[in-house]
N, C-alpha and C positions, 0 to 999 in steps of 0.2 A: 356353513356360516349363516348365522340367522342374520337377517335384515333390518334395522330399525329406524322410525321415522327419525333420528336425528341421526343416523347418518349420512340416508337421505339428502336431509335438508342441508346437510354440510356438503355432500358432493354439487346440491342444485349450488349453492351459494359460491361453489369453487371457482375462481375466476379464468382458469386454465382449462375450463371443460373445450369439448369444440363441438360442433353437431352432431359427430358420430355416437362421442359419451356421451351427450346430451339427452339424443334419443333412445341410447340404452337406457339410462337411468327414468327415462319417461314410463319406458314400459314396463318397468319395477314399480314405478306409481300407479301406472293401473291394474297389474298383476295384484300387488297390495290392498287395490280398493282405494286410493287414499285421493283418486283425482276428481273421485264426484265426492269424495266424503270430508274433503278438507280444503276449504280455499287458500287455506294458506300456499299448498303446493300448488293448487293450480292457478294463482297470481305470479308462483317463482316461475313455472314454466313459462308462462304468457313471457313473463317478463326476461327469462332468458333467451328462449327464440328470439326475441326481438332484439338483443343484444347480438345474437349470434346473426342478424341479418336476414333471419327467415319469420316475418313474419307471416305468411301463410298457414305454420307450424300453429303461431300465438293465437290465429283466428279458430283453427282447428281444436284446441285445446277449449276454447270461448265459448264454440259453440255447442260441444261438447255436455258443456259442464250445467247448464240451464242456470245463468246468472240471478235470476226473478230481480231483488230487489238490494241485492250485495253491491255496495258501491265500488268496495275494495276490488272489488275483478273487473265492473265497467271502467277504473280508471289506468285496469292494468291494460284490455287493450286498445282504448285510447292512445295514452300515450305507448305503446308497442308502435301502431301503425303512424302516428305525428313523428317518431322516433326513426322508424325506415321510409319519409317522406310521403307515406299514403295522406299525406292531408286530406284530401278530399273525402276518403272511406273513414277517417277521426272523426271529421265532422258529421258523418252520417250517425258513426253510432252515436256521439254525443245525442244527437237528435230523438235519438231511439230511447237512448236512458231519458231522455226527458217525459217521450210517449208512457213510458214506464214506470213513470212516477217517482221515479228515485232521486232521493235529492240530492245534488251533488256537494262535494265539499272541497275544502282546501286544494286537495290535492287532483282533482278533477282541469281544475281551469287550466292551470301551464300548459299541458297538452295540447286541451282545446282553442288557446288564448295560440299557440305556435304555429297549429293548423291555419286556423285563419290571416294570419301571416302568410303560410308558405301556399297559399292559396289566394294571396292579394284580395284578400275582398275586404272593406272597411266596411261594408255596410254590415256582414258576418261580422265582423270582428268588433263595431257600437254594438249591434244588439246584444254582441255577445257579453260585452262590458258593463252593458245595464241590467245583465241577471247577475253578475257579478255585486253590485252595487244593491241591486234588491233582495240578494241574501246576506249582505252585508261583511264581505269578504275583500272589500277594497281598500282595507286597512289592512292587509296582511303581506307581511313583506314579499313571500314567494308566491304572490299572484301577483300585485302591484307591481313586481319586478320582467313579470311574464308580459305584461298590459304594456309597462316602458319601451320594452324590447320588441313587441309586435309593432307598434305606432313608428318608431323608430327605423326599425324594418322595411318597411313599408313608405317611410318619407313624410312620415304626418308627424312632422316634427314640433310642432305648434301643439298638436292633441299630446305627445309623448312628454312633452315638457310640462303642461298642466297638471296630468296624470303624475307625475315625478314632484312636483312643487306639493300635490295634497297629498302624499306618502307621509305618513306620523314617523315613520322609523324609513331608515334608507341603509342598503351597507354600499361595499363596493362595487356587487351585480348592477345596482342602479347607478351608479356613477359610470359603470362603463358601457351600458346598455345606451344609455344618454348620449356621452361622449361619440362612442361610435359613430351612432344615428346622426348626429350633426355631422362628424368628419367622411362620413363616406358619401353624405349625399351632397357635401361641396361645399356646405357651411363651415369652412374652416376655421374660421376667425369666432364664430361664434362655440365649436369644439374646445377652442381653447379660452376661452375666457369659462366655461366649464370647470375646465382643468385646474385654472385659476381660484376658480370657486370652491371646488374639491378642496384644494393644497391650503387654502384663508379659515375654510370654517369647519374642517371635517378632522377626525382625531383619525379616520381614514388612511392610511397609506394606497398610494396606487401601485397597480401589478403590470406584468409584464402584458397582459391585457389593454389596461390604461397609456401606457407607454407607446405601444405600437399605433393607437388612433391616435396621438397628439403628434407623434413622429411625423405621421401622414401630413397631418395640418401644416403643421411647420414645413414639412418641404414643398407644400403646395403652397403657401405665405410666402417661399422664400425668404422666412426668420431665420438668419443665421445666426444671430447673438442668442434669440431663445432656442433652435437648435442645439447650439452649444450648450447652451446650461443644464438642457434635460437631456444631452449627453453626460454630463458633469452627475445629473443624480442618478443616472442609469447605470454607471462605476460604483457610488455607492451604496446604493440599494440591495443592491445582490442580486441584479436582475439581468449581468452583462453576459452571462454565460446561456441565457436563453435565445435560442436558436432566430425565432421570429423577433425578435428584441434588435438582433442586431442585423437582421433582413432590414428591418426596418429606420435601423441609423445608415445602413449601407443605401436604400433607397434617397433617403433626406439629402444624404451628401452631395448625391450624385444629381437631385434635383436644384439642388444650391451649386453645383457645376464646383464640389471639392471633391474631386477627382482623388486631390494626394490624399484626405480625412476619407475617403471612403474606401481606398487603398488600406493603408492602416487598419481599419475596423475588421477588414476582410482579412487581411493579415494575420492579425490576431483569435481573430475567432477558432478555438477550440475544437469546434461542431460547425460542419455546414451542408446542408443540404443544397437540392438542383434549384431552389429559390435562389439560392445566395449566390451562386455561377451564375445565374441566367441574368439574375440584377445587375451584375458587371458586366457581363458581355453586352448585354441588350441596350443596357444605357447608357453606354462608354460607344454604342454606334448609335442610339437615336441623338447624343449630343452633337454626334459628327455629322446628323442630316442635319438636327438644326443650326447647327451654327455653317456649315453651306448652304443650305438653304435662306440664310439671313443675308450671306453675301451674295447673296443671287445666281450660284452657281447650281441650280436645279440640277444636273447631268451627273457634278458628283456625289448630289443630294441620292440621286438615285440609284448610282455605283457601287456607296456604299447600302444603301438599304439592298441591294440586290446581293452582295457578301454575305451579307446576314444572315448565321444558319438557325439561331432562335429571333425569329419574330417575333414580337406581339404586339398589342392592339396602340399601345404607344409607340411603339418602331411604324405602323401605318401610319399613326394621327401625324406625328412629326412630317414625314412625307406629304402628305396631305397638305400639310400646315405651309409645308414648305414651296409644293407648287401651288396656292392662293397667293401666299405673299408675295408671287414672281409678276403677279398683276394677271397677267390675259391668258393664263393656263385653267381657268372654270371647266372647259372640255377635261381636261386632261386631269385634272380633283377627282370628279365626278366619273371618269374610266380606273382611276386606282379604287375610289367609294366603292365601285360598283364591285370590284375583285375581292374586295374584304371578305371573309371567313363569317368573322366577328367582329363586330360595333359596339362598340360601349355609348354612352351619353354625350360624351363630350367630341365623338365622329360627327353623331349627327348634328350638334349643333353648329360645328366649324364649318359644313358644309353648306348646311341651313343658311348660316349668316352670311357665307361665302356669294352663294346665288341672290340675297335678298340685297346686297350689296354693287351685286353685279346688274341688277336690275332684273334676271333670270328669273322673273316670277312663278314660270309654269315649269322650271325644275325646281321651283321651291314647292312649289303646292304636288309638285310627285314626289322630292325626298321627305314633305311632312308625312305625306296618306303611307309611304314605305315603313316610314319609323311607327305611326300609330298601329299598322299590321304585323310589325316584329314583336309587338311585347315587349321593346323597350319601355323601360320607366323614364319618363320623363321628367326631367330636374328646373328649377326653378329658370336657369338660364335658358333653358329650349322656350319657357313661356316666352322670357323676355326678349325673344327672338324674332320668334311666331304670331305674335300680338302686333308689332309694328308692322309685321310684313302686310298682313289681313288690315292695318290701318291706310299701310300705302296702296296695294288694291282694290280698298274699300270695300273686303271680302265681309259682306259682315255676315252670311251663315257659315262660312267657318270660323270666324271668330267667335261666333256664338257657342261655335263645338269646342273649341280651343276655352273658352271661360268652364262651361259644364265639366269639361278635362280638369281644369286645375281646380273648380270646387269637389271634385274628388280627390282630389291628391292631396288636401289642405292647403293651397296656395291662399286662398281668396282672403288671407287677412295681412297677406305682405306687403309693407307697405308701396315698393316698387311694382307689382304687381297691378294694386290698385293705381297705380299714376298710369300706367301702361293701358288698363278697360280704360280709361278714361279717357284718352288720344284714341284708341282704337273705336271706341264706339262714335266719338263726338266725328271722326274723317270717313267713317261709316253711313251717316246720316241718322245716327239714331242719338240727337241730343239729350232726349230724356232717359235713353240708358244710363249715358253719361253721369248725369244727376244722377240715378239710382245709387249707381256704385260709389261716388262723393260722398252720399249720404249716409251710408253703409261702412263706412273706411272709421276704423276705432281709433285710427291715428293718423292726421294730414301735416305733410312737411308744405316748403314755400313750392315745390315743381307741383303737386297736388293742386295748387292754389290758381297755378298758374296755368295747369291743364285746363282747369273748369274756364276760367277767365278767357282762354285764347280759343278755349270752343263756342262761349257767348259771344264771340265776335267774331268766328265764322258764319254764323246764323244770323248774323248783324243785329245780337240783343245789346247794343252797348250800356244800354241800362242797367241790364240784369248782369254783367261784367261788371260796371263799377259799379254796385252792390256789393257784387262778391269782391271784390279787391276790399271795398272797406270794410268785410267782414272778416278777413284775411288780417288786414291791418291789427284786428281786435284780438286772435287768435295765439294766445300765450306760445311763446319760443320762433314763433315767425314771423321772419321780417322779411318784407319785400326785395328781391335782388334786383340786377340789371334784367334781367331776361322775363322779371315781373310787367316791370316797366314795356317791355318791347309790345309784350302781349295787350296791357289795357290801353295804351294810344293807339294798338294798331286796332281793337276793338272800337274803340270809339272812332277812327278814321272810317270804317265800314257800316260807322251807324249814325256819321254827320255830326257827332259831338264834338264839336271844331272848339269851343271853350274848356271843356271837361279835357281832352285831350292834351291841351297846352297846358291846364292845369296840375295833371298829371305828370308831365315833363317836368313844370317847374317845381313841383313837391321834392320830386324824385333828385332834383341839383340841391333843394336847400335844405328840407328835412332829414333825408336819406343819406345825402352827402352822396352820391353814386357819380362819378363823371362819366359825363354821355360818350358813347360809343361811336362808330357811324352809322349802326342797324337801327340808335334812337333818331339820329338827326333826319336818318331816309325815311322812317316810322313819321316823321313832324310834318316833315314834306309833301309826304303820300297823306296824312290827314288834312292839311290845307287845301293840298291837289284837287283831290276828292271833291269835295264841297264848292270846288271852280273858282278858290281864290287863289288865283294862279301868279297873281303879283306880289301877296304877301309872299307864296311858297318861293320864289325867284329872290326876295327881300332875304327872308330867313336863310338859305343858303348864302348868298352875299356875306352874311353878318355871322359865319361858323367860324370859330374859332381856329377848327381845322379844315383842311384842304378835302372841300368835298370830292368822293371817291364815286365813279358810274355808276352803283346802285342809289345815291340819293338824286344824280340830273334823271337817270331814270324812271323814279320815281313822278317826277316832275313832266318827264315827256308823255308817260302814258294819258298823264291828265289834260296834257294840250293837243293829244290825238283824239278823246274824248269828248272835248270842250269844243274844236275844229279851231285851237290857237296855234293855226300853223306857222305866224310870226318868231313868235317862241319859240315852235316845235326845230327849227331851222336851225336858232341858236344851240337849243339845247343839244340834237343832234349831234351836231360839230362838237362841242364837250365832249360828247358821251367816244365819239372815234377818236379822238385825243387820247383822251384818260386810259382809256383799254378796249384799243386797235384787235388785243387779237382772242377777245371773248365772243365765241361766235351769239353768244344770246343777246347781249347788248348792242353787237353789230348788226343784228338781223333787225331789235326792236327801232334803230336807227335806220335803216335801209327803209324800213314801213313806213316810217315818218317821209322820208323822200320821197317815197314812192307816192304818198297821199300830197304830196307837192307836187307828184310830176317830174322831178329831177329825178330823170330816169340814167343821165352823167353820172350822178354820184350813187344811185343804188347799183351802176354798174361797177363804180370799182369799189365800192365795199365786195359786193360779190366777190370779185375777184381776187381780192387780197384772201379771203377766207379761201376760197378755192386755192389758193397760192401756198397759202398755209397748211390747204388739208385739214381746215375748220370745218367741223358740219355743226350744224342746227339743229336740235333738238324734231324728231318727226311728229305733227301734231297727232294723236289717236283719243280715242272715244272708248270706254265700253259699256256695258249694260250684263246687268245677269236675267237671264230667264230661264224659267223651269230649271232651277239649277245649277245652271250650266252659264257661263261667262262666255259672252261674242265682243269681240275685239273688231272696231275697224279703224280705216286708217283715209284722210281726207282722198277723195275719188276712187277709191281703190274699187274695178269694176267685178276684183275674186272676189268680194264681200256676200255673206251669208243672204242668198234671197236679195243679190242687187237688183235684179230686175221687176221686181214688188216693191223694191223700198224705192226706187225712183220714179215708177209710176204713183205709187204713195205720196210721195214729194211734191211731183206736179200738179195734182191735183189739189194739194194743199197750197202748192203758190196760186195756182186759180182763186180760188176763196180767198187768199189775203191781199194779192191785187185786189179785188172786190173793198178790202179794207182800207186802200192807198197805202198796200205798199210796193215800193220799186227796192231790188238790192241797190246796197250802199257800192260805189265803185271803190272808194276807199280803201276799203278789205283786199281790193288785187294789188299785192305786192310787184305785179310783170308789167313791161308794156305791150299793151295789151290794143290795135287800134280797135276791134272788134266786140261792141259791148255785149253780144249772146257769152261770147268768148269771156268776156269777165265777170257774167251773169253765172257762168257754169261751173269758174272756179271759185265762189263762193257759194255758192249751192248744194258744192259738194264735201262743206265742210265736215268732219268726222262724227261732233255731235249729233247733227241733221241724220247722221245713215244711223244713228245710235235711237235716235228718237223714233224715226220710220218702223225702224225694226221693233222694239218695243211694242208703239202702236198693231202692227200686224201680228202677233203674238201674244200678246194678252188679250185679255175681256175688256172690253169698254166699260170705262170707269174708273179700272186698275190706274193708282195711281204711277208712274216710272220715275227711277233713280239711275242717273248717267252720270259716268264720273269722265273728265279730261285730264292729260296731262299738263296741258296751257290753259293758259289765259283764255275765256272766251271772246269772241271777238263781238263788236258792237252790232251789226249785220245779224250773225245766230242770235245772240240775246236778244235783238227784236223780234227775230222770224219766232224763237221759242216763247215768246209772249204770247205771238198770236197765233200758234198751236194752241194753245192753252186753251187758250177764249175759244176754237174753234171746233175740236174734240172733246171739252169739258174734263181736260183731266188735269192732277199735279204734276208737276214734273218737277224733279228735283234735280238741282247738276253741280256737282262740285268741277267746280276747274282749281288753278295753279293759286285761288286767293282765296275761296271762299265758296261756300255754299249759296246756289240762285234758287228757291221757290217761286217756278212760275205757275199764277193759279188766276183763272178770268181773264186773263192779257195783263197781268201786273207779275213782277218781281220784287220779293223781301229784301233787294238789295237798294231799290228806286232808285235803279240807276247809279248807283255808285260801286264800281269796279270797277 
């Protein structure tokens, strides 16, 4: 029997070959001569090995064959090896064809455009897009459709979407490359307004492709009416007998808790594979953690997940989910976390929020650094997570890492995003980051407005605040809300605008129409306060229409501790343990006020009623970052880092400011105390002071330092850190519980108003 090249070609093309007859048939091609003498054969070879999963076979065949400048074979094993996941080794030889001069064409990119994708690198995957565009190939459906689906992939949804808007011709591929990309990385609502889009302007049918990502959406929306409906066209389409089609209405149902509709569907089904078992089993019991776990019954949250013979990573999360929401199980989150196998996105960030919630900062900065060493991808919500947390501990070189992260990931044009750098930088100390990113934002809603606003008035710019409000005011589609308001009187209280301030108020009742809350009325009070007109502020409450509540007398009382109106201070007191007896914050700022009278009777039974109750007080602490690395202390704490340096540091700086006339304030002792060394020491030893000490011994002289508190600083340190200042020649920056203090020469940027 003689051999001929089409038969050949018709055994390579056979789609029943398997590697045994594969490699017979290879060695007939080069018995023949026909594998150096015809690329036709040896692109089907390339490209059958690669089908059959050997691509080592495709390489060998490649290498073989001496490509020089045939594109037809550099694109066969490209995609060979893009095809059995060698991304990396694709993108090499891509590289090579390029060394080689050979131009690529059409069917060159998809390969190369996958690789890069399955290789996470967007910075491969732009440049790779811009030689796409400079041989002018980005008008062509089956690369454009490759470009969609990489971007997509990948979560640069913003890029995927642009790339899809300047496509001249679109079919299905791109509708559901799109669609996907949105619904798997959590943008549901915006998947299906997609969907929406497709079905209004497109002569397009969608496939059982399209189907299964909007299914998703919908059961993560919890749309049961539009569930239904695209069950309704799923019947008539001709798409109800496809296997994933109906995985995927059996997932929806069961997500929308229609147990009997996803009974039914599974009923019915024709065809089912271990997906469609494992979806009823699995989430017919993570329903049953969550909903004991809602009832608070954690043990048989846990009963049942221990039955469970298919796991998976939503049978954990719901467990997880389940001991967070039991309250004071964090330990006990965090030992299931720790067991997990496998974490998806939505683990780490229930955890994440869990601790950041919990107040558990330093397991939160161990599950961030855990997740960024996994190779998980990170979704828009871990930002929104991770950016607050780094604002509450004022982490700003990991926020800074956490910003550089999501301008990789294409976050840095959302608009939540943007509001989020902008709280996170301004409680960081870095106001002019803050403005960077303001001014960078393509799109600002009224929280945008009000982020900028409420950071000029922790810096005490009240100026540059109401600026920005009235530029805000100008800004087409935003209008001022309550929470605008809250922010620019409370700016202008820390910047002495006691006119502008009241102005604002009354704009805010007549123009706006907004009826004040009580966070404005305590907002009006704390700005009268402030500026030491302590009789208007006592007038102004008199004359509220409602029953002021202990954050506005308190208000009022910090400013008669301040001012030394302890006549006042006495009344307002009494208020304030009336109104709400048993808030240990309000009773402690109450007992101080006594205590600075001497009624050491009534700081005793305040005490004791909280102690009665099993109130505690907030512990006051300091920290500071150096070389890196965060030192936490806590008012006299003698295990503090190098106490025995920071207190000699200390005294020798009370030397020098005695020198200056100063004596501590006894005020600041909350105890009775008959022994003034004795009340000298516990003000001495406030948390900021071991923060500042420390600082100083550890950096270079000059460096300026940045200390954050969780309280209020107290009037005593604000003086003593004046005259560090002047004395050492350095900044010192410190946010406490109100506001940012720059102290620089013996002055603070607050002049004394906090």
């Amino acid at each position: 029997m003689v051999l001929s090249s089409a038969s050949i070609s018709k055994a390579l093309s056979s789609s029943s070959s398997n590697l045994k007859d594969l490699r017979r048939i290879h060695a007939l091609v080069i018995s023949l001569g026909l594998e150096r003498s015809s690329d036709f054969f040896s692109g089907k070879l390339i490209d059958k090995y690669s089908h059959l999963k050997d691509p080592r076979s495709s390489l060998s065949v490649f290498k073989r064959v001496s490509p020089a400048e045939n594109v037809y074979l550099w694109n066969s094993i490209i995609r060979a090896l893009s095809r059995n996941g060698l991304f990396s080794e694709a993108l090499e030889f891509y590289g090579k064809l390029r060394e080689a001069n050979v131009s690529p064409d059409r069917y060159t990119f998809p390969p190369v455009v996958k690789a890069c994708a399955g290789v996470f690198d967007k910075e491969i995957g732009d440049s790779v897009y811009n030689q796409i565009i400079e041989l002018g190939f980005e008008s062509d459906l089956y690369v454009g459709n490759a470009v969609v689906d990489m971007y997509s992939r990948m979560g640069f949804l913003c890029r995927a979407r642009q790339v899809f808007d300047e496509m001249p011709v679109r079919d299905l591929v791109s509708w559901n490359s799109l669609i996907s990309g949105f619904s798997s990385h959590g943008y549901h609502e915006e998947a299906v307004e997609l969907y929406r889009e497709l079905r209004r302007s497109s002569w397009i049918m969608p496939d059982s492709f399209t189907v299964t990502s909007v299914l998703y959406a919908f059961g993560n929306l919890l749309a049961v009416k539009e569930g239904e409906g695209l069950h309704g066209f799923v019947m008539k389409s001709g798409v109800s007998s496809v296997v994933v089609v109906n995985n995927g209405l059996l997932s929806m149902y069961l997500k929308l808790r229609r147990v009997t509709d996803a009974r039914r569907v599974f009923d019915e089904m024709v065809v089912r594979d271990s997906v469609s078992y494992n979806t009823m089993i699995s989430t017919v019991g993570n329903i049953l953690i969550d909903v004991y776990a809602k009832c608070g019954d954690v043990i048989a949250a846990r009963d049942v997940f221990k039955g469970m013979e298919c796991k998976d990573t939503v049978s954990w999360n719901s467990l997880i989910s389940g001991y967070i929401q039991s309250g004071d199980l964090l330990e006990d989150s965090l030992q299931i976390f720790n067991s997990m196998e496998t974490r998806d996105t939505v683990t780490w960030n229930m955890v994440i929020s869990a601790c950041v919630r919990s107040g558990d900062f330093a397991s939160v900065l161990q599950v961030t650094t855990q997740m960024r060493n996994s190779g998980v991808v990170p979704d828009m919500a871990t930002f929104l997570v991770t950016l607050p947390m780094c604002a509450s501990l004022a982490g700003k070189r990991l926020g800074k890492e956490i910003h550089c992260c999501l301008l990789r990931f294409g976050y840095e044009s959302e608009l939540r995003i943007g509001n989020a750098l902008i709280e996170m930088y301004s409680k960081c100390g870095c106001l002019k980051s803050s403005l960077k990113v303001f001014e960078h934002m393509s799109r600002r809603d009224v929280v945008t407005w009000t982020g900028m606003i409420y950071a000029y008035g922790m810096y005490g710019e009240g100026e540059k605040a109401l600026a920005a409000f009235a530029d805000m005011e100008k800004e087409a589609g935003v209008v001022p809300d309550n929470v605008a308001f809250i922010a620019i009187i409370y700016a202008c209280s820390h910047s002495g605008l006691v006119e502008q301030g009241l102005a604002c108020f009354e704009k805010m009742k007549t123009q706006y129409k907004i009826e004040p809350v009580m966070e404005h009325y305590a907002c009006v009070v704390d700005l009268l306060s402030r500026s030491q007109k302590i009789s208007k502020a006592e007038e102004f409450i008199q004359a509220m229409p409602v029953k002021p509540d202990a954050s506005v007398w308190a208000s009022l009382l910090r400013a008669c501790r301040t001012s030394g109106d302890m006549e006042t201070a006495e009344r307002v007191s009494k208020k304030i343990v009336e109104l709400n007896p048993d808030d240990p914050g309000y009773s402690i700022l109450a007992s101080n006020a006594y205590a600075a009278l001497r009624k050491w009777d009534k700081v005793s039974l305040i005490r004791k009623s909280l102690k009665d109750k099993e109130r505690k007080k907030n512990p006051g602490y300091s920290w500071i970052e150096v070389s890196k690395k965060v030192y936490l202390f806590r008012a006299g704490d003698v295990s503090a880092p190098q106490f025995e340096a920071i207190h000699e540091s200390l005294e020798m700086l009370y030397s020098l400011m005695a020198k200056e006339g100063y004596v501590p304030d006894p005020r600041e002792v909350s105890q009775n105390l008959e022994e003034e060394e004795e009340k000298r020491r516990l003000v001495c030893g406030h948390s900021e002071r071991l923060a500042i000490a420390f600082g100083l011994l550890n950096t270079e002289p000059g460096t300026p330092l940045q200390v954050m508190k969780n309280l209020r600083v107290c009037g005593d340190c604000h003086e003593v850190t004046k005259l560090i200042s002047k004395i050492v020649g350095r900044e010192i920056l410190v946010r406490d519980a109100n506001r940012f203090h720059l102290f620089k020469d013996g002055a603070c940027s607050c002049n004394d108003r906090w």
